[in-house]
C-alpha positions in Angstrom: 7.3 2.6 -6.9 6.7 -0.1 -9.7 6.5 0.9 -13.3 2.7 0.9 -13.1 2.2 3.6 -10.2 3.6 6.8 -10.2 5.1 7.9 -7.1 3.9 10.2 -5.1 6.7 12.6 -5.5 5.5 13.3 -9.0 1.9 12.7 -8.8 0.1 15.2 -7.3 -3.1 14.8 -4.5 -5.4 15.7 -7.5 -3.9 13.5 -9.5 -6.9 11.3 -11.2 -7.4 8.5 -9.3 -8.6 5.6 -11.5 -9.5 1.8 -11.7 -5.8 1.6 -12.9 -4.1 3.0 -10.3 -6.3 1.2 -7.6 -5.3 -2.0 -9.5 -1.8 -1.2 -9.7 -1.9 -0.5 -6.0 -3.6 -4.0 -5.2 -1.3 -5.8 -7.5 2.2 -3.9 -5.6 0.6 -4.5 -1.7 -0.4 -8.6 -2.5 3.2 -9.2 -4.5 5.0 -7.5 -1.8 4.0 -9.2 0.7 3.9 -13.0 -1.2 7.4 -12.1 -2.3 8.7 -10.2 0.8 9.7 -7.7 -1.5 11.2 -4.6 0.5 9.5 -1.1 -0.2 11.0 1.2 -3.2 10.2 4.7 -1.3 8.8 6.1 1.6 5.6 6.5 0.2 5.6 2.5 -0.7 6.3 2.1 3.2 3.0 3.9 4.3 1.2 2.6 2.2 2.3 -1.1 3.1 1.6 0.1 6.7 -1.7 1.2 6.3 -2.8 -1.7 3.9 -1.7 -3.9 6.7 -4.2 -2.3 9.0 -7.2 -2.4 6.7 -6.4 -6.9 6.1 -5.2 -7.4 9.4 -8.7 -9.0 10.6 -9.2 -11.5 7.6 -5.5 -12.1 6.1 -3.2 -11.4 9.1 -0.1 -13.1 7.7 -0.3 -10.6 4.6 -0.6 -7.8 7.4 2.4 -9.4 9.1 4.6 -9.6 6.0 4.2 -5.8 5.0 4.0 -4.6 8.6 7.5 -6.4 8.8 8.5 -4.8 5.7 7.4 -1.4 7.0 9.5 -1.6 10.1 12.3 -3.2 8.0 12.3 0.1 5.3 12.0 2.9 8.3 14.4 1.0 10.6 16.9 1.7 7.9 16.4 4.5 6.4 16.4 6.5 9.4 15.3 9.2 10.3 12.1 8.5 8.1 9.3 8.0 10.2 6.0 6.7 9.2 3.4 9.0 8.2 0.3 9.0 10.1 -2.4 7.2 8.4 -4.7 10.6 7.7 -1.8 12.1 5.9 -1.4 8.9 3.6 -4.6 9.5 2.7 -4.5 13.5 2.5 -1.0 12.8 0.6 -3.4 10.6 -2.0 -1.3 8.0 -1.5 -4.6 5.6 -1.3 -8.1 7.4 -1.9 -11.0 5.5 -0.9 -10.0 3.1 2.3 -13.2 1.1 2.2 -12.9 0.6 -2.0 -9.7 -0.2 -1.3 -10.6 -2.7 1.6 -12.4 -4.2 -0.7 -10.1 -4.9 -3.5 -7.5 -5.9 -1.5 -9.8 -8.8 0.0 -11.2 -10.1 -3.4 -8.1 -10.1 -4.7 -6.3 -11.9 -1.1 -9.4 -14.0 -1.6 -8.5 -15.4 -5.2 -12.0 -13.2 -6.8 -11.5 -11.1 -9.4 -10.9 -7.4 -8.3 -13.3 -5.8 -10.9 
């Protein structure tokens, strides 16, 4: 993952969750898919996958892009499969889906994020 999110591997599902890291989370999902810019980790790939789902109905090219670069990761670096989106979440890979929702359409939309 980028300098400012810690991977999963080393954070841990009670790891505080804070503006910073929904931030940093935003910030990797919107410059991956404006710069095509491949996953770093499994746990990138899921959450590219299930950010897609929750943009797909108001910015479906940025859905398209990290879907794309989903399938792209997991295709080769098989025999990772996607985790189902429930585990993302248990795996506290993104907390709070509709917060998240939310940021990730102000900032798609040009607002500021908070």
């Amino acid at each position: 993952m980028t300098s400012q999110m810690k991977s999963a591997d080393t954070q841990s599902p009670s790891a505080a969750w804070t503006r910073e890291s929904e931030d940093a989370l935003v910030k990797l999902c919107v410059n991956a898919a404006n710069e095509n810019k491949s996953p770093a980790s499994a746990d990138e790939a899921d959450i590219f996958r299930l950010v897609a789902q929750l943009v797909k109905t108001t910015h479906p090219a940025v859905a398209a892009a990290l879907e794309s670069l989903t399938k792209t990761y997991f295709d080769s670096h098989r025999p990772l499969q996607p985790r189902s989106f429930p585990d993302v979440v248990q795996a506290g890979l993104v907390r709070d889906l509709p917060r998240v929702r939310n940021l990730l359409e102000r900032q798609l939309s040009g607002r500021r994020t908070w």
